[in-house]
Structure formats: structure tokens, C-alpha cells
Residue, then its C-alpha position, 0 to 999 in steps of 0.5 A: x513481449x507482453x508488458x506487465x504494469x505495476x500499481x507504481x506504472x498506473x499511479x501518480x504516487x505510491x508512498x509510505x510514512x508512519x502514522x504514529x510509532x506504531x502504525x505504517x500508511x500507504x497511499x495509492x495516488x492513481x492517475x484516473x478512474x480506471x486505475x483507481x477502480x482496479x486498486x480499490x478491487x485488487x487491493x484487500x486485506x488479505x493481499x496486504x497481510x501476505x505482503x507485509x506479513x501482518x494479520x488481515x483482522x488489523x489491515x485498514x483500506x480507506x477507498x476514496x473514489x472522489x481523490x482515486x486514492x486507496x489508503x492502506x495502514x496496518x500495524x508496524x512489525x516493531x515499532x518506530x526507533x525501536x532496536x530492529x526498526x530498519x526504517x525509521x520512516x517507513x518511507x521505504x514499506x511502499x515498495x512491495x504495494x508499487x511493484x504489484x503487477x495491475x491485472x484484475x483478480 
């Protein structure tokens, strides 16, 4: 049986948190280099638009090679303590980007 690694598996950490009422960021922690080189490649703005249903055109991917951090924001899809916001926090929108299998594109 062949294992499938996740972004989750390689990094240190992958979380969420607002950035204001009205923005969602994410950050890839990764462990070294290596894994740090694989996210900055796989992760885009298209692949984040189809994950999280927003426009490509507002995705920002921060790479910051010195930290093997890549940091992602996009806007929110409602904003934050609105009446349809189902996390407040937005500790939970990570969860789709750490389950993404870690192969090269």
C-alpha cells in the first residue's frame, strides 16, 4: 500500500484565522525546505479558488522561503458574525488546504 502524504503530514502547522471581518488567512508551517518548496509549487491561486469557492483574481499567496512558510488569504464568503458565518473565527477553513494530497503537480 503506497502512502499519500498531506500538506497536514509535511508541515509543523496549518491553521486559519481572520484577518479582519472580511479576509480568511492561512499559513503552511513546513517542516524544511523540501516541503516548503513542494507547497510554494502546488499551491496557486487557481487551486485555492476551486477549494474554497472564491475568485482566483482575489487569492494572495505570500511565499516566504527564509520561514518555509507559504501564506494564503482570500476574501471571506460572508463576513465575519454575519447571519450565515459558520465559523466566527475562521479556525476551521484550513482543513480543505492540510488534506491535500503533497505530490508535484
Amino acid at each position: 500500500m503506497t502512502e499519500h502524504l498531506t500538506f497536514g503530514d509535511l508541515a509543523l502547522e496549518v491553521r486559519s484565522k481572520n484577518a479582519g471581518p472580511f479576509w480568511v488567512t492561512m499559513e503552511l508551517f513546513m517542516r524544511d525546505s523540501s516541503g516548503y518548496a513542494l507547497a510554494a509549487e502546488t499551491v496557486t491561486e487557481d487551486l485555492v479558488a476551486s477549494l474554497y469557492e472564491v475568485r482566483a483574481q482575489d487569492v494572495q499567496i505570500f511565499r516566504i522561503p527564509s520561514l518555509n512558510v507559504v501564506k494564503i488569504s482570500y476574501p471571506r464568503p460572508v463576513p465575519q458574525g454575519g447571519l450565515r458565518d459558520r465559523d466566527v473565527h475562521a479556525g476551521q477553513h484550513h482543513v480543505p488546504l492540510a488534506s491535500l494530497p503533497a505530490v508535484r503537480p
